[in-house]
N, C-alpha and C positions, 0 to 999 in steps of 0.2 A: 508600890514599894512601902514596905512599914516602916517605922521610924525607926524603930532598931536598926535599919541597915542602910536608911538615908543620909547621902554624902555631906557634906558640910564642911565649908572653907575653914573653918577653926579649928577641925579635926584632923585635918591630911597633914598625910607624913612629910617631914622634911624633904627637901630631894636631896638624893645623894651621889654618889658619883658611877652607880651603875644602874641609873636612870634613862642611858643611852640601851639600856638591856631591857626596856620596858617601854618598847613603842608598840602603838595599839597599829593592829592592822584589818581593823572590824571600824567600822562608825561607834564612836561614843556611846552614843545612847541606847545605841545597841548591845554594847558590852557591860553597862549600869545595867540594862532592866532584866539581861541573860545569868549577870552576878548577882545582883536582888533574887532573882526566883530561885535559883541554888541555894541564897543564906536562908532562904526563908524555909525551905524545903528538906533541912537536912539530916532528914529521916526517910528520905528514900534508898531503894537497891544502890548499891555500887553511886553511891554520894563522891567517896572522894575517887574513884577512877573518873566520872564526868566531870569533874570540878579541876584534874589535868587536861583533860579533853580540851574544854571550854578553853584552856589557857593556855594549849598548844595553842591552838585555832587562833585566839584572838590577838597572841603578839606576832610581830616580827620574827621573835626567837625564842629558844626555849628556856631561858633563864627563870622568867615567873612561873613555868611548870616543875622546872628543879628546884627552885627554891620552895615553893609548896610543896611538893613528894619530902625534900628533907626538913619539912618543919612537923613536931610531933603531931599525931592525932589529937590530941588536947587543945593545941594552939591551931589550928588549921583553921576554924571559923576566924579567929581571930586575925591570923594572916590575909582571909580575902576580904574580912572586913575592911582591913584598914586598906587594903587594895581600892577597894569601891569609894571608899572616901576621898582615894589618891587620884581616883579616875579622871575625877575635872582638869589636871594639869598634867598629865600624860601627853604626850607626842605621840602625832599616829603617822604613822610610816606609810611607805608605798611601794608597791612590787613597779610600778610603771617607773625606769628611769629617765634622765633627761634626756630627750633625741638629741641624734648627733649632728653634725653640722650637715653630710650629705641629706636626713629626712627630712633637715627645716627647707633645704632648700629647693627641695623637690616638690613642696609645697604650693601651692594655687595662692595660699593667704601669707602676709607676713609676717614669724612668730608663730605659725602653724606646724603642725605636722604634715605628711604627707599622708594619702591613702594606705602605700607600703609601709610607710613609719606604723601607723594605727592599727591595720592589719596584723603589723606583728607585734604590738602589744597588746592587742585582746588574744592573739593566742596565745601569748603569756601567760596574763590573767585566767581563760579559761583554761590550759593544762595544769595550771597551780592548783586552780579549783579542782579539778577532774582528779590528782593527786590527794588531796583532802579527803574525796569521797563526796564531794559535793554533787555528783553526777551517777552515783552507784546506784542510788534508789529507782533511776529512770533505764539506766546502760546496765544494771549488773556489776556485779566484783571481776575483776579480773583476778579469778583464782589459780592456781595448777590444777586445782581437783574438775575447775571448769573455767575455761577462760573467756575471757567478755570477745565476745563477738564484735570483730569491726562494723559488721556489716548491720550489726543491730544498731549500733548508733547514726548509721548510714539511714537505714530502712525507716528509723524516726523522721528523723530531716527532710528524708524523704515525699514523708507520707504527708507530711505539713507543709513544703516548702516546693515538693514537685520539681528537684534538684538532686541529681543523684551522686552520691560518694563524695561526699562533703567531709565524712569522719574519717581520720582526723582532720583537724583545720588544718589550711594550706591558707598560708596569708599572701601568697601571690597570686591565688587561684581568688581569694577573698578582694585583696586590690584593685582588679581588672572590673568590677562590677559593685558601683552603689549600693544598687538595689538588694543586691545577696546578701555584703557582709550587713548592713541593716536588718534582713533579714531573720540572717543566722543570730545576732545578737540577741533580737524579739525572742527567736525560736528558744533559743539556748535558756534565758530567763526562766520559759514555764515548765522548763525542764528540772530546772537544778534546786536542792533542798539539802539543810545543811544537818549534818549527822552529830548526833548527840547523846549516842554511849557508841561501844566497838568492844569489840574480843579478838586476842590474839589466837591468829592459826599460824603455828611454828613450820609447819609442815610444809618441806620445800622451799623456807623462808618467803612463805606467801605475804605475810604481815597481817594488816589491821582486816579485819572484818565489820561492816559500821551497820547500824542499826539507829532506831528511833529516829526519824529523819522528821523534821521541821521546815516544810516550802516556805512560811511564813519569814523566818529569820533567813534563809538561806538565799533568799529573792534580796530581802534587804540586803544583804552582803556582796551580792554579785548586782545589783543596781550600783550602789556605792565603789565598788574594783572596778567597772567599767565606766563609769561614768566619770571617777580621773582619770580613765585614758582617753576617754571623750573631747576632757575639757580643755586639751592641745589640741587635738584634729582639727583641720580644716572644713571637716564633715557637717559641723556647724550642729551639731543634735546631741541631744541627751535622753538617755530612758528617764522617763516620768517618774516620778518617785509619789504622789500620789493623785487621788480623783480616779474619774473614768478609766482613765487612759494610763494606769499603774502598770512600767514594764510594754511600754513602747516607746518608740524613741520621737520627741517632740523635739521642733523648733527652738534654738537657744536664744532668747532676748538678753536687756541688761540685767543687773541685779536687784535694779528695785523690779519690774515688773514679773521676775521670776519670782521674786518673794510674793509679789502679789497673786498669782497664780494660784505657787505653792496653797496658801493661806484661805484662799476661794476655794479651793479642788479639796481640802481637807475639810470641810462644811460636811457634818452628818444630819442638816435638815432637810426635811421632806416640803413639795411646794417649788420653793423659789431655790432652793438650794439646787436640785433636781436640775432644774432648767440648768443655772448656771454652771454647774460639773460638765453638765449637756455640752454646754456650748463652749465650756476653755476648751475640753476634749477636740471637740470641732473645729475651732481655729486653730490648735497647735501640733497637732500632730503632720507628720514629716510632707504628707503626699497630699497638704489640703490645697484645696481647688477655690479660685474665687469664689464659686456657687458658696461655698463650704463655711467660708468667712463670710460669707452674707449673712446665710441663715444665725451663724453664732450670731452677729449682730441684732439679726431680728429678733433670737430670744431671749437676749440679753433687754432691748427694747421692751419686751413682753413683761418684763421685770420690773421695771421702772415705771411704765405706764400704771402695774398696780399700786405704784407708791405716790402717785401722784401728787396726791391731796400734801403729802407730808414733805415733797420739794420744795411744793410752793410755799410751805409754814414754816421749814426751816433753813431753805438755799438759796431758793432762785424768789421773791413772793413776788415780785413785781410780774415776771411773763415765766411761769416754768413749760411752757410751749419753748424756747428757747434750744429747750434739750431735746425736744422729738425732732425738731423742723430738719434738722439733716437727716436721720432716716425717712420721713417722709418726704423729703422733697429732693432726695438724692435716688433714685429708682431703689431705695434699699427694703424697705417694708411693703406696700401696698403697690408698686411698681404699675404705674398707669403712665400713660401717654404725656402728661401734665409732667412727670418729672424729669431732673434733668441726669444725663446719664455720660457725660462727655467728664471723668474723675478719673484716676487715677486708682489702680487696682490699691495701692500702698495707702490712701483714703478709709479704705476698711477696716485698717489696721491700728490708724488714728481713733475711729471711732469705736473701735472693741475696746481698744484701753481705757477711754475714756468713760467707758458705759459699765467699764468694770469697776474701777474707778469709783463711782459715783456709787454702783450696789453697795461696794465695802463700806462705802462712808455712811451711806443709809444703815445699813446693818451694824455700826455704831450706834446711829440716833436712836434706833430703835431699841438697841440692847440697854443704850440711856433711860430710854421713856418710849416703853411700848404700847402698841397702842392697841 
């Protein structure tokens, strides 16, 4: 982002009283770096038709697109600049509403939603999407001049998922089965990409036509819509939002250790980085198996053993053996006869966090004083 268009708390505009007409319905920063690359860019084709586009797209409603369409050509840099500036104290909205009192208490968890509640909130989510044109680049337009085929969206899901006549989503057919709507979710993900110009075909009142599609942005977007309906379900999972396992749905822990994850999985070093993306992937995702959590442990292990020399200089100097002797002496590393194995599956879990734990802190010390 250049400075020219970098936001700044002393710059944003006052709020004012049709601030309830400018709630974001895109992740933040996703809507900062989509507005940055328009100011910065605009000398490109059809500038200010993508510059309503974007701002249909990313509120609630359509008032910050009226208001830009009736502000002059002259001023319109101006208008979304101070938009961007404005971005950090925005409200962002939700298509997901509150469940009602029958889906909480159809619920397993208390304060949950139910399967059925969930089900029919990601088809919410996903027809909103599929509406947008989030889904056109994969399913086709549904035009007059040629209409999207159900069976093409079927025929995909299909083909991936070895589930026949899934499209449209049926969120009671979605309910009855874990394993599918989890599925459908994953499937849907590498499907959907978000459109970023369009032209009108009047003819038949067909409507928008979308073009330039972006999977990159448009994955973020539908991560983000689905994962607040997520974070009611009883389902207990969320799509991963980055690392290996970017756009499948992991294990929900608390908030510190999802930050920790987060923060580990987003490592782009080669080496020790590698292993450890390896290994969150391997412990958190939905259908891990003890095997599965072992191994993350052991190459989490595999980590620390080459940091040895600088545990015991800067953590542990008296015995830094202290921090192996449960993998090795819990049947978890080298698994010999010698160790003991009478633990508790939920033991592996104590020791991934804490072996995570410990990398981060090192890759502090390191980033202090490398060696």
């Amino acid at each position: 982002m250049s400075d020219s268009v970098r936001p700044c708390r002393e710059e944003h505009l006052a709020l004012s009283s049709r601030d309830a007409d400018y709630q974001l319905a895109w992740p933040r920063a996703l809507f900062q770096a989509e507005m940055a690359d328009l100011l910065n860019h605009g000398g490109i084709a059809e500038w200010a038709e993508r510059c309503e586009l974007l701002l249909e797209d990313a509120f609630t409603g359509v008032a910050p697109r009226d208001d830009f369409s009736a502000t002059s050509s002259a001023q319109r840099h101006d208008f979304l600049l101070r938009l961007l500036r404005r971005a950090p104290f925005l409200s962002e909205g939700t298509l997901a509403r509150v469940p009602y009192w029958s889906e909480r208490q159809r619920s397993r968890l208390p304060g949950k939603v139910s399967m059925l509640g969930t089900a029919r909130a990601l088809t919410r989510v996903v027809d909103d999407l599929d509406r947008r044109g989030y889904f056109e680049e994969a399913l086709g337009k549904d035009c007059v001049d040629g209409p999207r085929e159900i069976d093409r969206a079927s025929a995909l899901l299909l083909r991936e998922l070895d589930v026949p006549d899934l499209w449209p989503l049926n969120a009671g057919r979605l309910s009855e089965n874990r394993d599918l709507i989890c599925d459908v979710i994953e499937a849907l993900h590498d499907m959907v990409s978000r459109p970023r110009s369009r032209s009108m075909h009047s003819y038949g009142g067909c409507g928008w036509h979308n073009s330039d599609f972006s999977m990159g942005s448009g994955q973020v977007i539908y991560r983000w819509s689905v994962n607040r309906v997520l974070d009611t379900s009883e389902l207990g999972l969320r799509l991963a939002e980055e690392g290996d396992d970017t756009g499948r749905l992991v294990e929900v822990t608390d908030e510190a250790r999802t930050e920790l994850a987060a923060s580990m999985s987003a490592r782009t070093d080669h080496g020790a980085g590698d292993v450890v993306r390896h290994a969150i992937a391997l412990f958190r995702r939905r259908d891990a198996t003890e095997h599965d959590k072992r191994s993350a442990v052991v190459n989490l292990a595999g980590v620390l053993e080459e940091r040895r020399s600088l545990i015991k200089d800067q953590l542990v100097s008296k015995d830094e053996g202290v921090l192996f002797q449960i993998a090795n002496g819990f049947n978890i590393r080298h698994r010999n006869p010698s160790q003991r194995t009478d633990y508790d599956a939920a033991f592996l879990d104590w020791v991934f966090w804490w072996y995570l734990s410990t990398i981060e802190l090192t890759d502090r010390i390191l980033a202090r004083d490398p060696r």
